[in-house]
Phi, psi and omega in degrees: 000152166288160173292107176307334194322330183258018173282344187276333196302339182289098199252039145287080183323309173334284218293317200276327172287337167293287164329329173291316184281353164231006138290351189270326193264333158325297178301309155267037096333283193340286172323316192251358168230032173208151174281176167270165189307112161239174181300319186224347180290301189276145154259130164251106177258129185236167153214116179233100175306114172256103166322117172043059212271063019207116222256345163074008174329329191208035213079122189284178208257156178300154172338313231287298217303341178312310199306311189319299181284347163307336203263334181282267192337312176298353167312307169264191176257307179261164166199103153318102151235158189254157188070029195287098191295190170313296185284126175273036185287298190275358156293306165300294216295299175342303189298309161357297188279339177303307168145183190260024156253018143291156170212168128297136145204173213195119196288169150275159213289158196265093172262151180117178211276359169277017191245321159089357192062035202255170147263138172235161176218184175228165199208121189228139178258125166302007181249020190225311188246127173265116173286147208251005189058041175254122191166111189219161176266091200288110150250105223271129195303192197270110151231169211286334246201136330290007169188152193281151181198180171230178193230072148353123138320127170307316175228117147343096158284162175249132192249120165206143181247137143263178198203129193218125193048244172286342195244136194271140131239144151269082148327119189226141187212147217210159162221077189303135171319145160266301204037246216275140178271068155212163192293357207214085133297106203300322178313341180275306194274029090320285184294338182292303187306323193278312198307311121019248174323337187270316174321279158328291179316311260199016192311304196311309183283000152261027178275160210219035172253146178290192212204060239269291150034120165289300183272009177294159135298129143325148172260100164303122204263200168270122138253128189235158184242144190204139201167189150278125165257315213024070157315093188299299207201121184297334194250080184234165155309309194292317189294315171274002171285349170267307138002282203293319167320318190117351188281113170267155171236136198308138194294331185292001198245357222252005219236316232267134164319180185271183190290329205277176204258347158296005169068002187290313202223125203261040185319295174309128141284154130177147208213161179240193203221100176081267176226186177215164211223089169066027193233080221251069208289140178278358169078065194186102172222191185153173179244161148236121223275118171284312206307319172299350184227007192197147170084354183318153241267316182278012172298324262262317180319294191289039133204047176287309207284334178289319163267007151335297177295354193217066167312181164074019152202124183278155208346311196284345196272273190237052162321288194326312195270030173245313189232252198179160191270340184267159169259165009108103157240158208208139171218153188245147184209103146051012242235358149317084184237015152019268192308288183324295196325291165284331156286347161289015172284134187224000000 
């Protein structure tokens, strides 16, 4: 769990007695709609877009929203996150409260204006996940057809391996372009498409399992891909350009409402490639609604004087640059393969 320590450093009572009843109500939501943790049997794999994470675009966000997302995040083992600004202020601080065996790691910044100045990262506990120290920046070849050019990602996804019970994963995450609030953009379906493909061709060489050989091959380990797609609709073209690839996305995830916080649009992701290796779904996935327990709708009173300073937009707005316009998506898996193990011993 995180360190409570800095709930006294608050020193508005109003404000610091609030943060307490929703973190408390935070914890039991948790508790009854994520399994718990364990030491060494499960991975509970998340991905989350933290709006403008933290770019202060519309105020930066406060202790109390800090405390929230630190108390979600510690739920899990692992975490994709997307929109990770320039200043590693928040990110550290995140961790900070997360305990000192979390750790990080994190690309550098995406420049030009579709890029946002963002980041992506990954945020891990280290007494469950080990990095395998694999960790690139997915840049996509030239291509040929119908003349040559190359085609870019608006944000690098990131590739990095771990190694969790029994299991290699290879991790690709992503902040796909939006352009048009509409469902099918080309530019957007265009890059889901080259990534996709780009994946797919090249699996084996992004694994990030060892190689005990001098003249062995690489091996294909799990690669999943996880992230902001912004993914419209599971039955659109963006959705079968990942599909069609080879990409599953686990049937207990494929059921779950959408990312955004009205549950409407299926932005979020995560899907593995083909198959899996000592990688198990436990059949227990989900979205997680923040917004029902911290920030609520019947809130809105109790932080007028906070939104005071950033008129013009309302309560349901900018909640979002306090927590995020995305929910929390989160899946379990296995990684205990023992039994399997030993039976193949002859």
């Amino acid at each position: 769990m995180p360190s409570y320590v800095e709930l006294k450093r608050i020193q508005n009572q109003e404000v610091r007695l609030r943060t307490v009843a929703g973190l408390k109500r935070l914890r039991s939501a948790l508790a009854q709609q994520v399994p718990t943790r364990t030491a060494s049997d499960t991975l509970l794999l998340a991905t989350w877009n933290l709006r403008e994470f933290d770019s202060g675009k519309y105020g930066y966000r406060t202790d109390e929203a800090y405390f929230y997302i630190a108390e979600v995040v510690s739920r899990f083992d692992l975490v994709a996150i997307q929109e990770v600004r320039e200043g590693l202020y928040a990110l550290q601080r995140l961790r900070r409260l997360l305990g000192p065996s979390w750790e990080y790691i994190v690309t550098d910044v995406t420049l030009g204006t579709s890029g946002n100045s963002e980041r992506l990262a990954y945020l891990f506990d280290t007494r469950k996940v080990s990095f395998t120290g694999l960790a690139a920046e997915l840049v996509l070849p030239e291509s040929r057809e119908p003349e040559p050019r190359v085609v870019q990602f608006a944000r690098s996804p990131y590739v990095a391996g771990f190694r969790v019970g029994w299991a290699y994963l290879t991790l690709v995450t992503v902040h796909i372009y939006y352009g048009q609030s509409v469902k099918v953009d080309p530019r957007r379906l265009e890059e889901i498409a080259s990534f996709g493909k780009t994946l797919a061709k090249s699996a084996a060489k992004f694994s990030g399992a060892p190689v005990y050989a001098p003249e062995g091959k690489p091996t294909r380990d799990n690669l999943l891909i996880l992230g902001d797609f912004n993914i419209f609709n599971r039955n659109d073209v963006t959705m079968e350009a990942l599909t069609s690839a080879g990409f599953v996305v686990p049937p207990e995830l494929q059921n779950v409402p959408g990312s955004n916080v009205d549950k409407s649009k299926h932005y979020d992701q995560i899907a593995y490639y083909r198959s899996l290796q000592a990688l198990k779904p436990q059949g227990r996935a989900g979205v997680f609604d923040v917004f029902e327990q911290v920030y609520r709708l019947e809130d809105e009173a109790l932080y007028a004087a906070q939104r005071a300073s950033r008129p013009g937009r309302s309560f349901k707005d900018w909640r979002t640059y306090q927590m995020s316009d995305h929910l929390p998506m989160w899946v379990e898996f296995g990684v205990d393969d023992a039994d399997a193990y030993l039976d193949s011993v002859t």
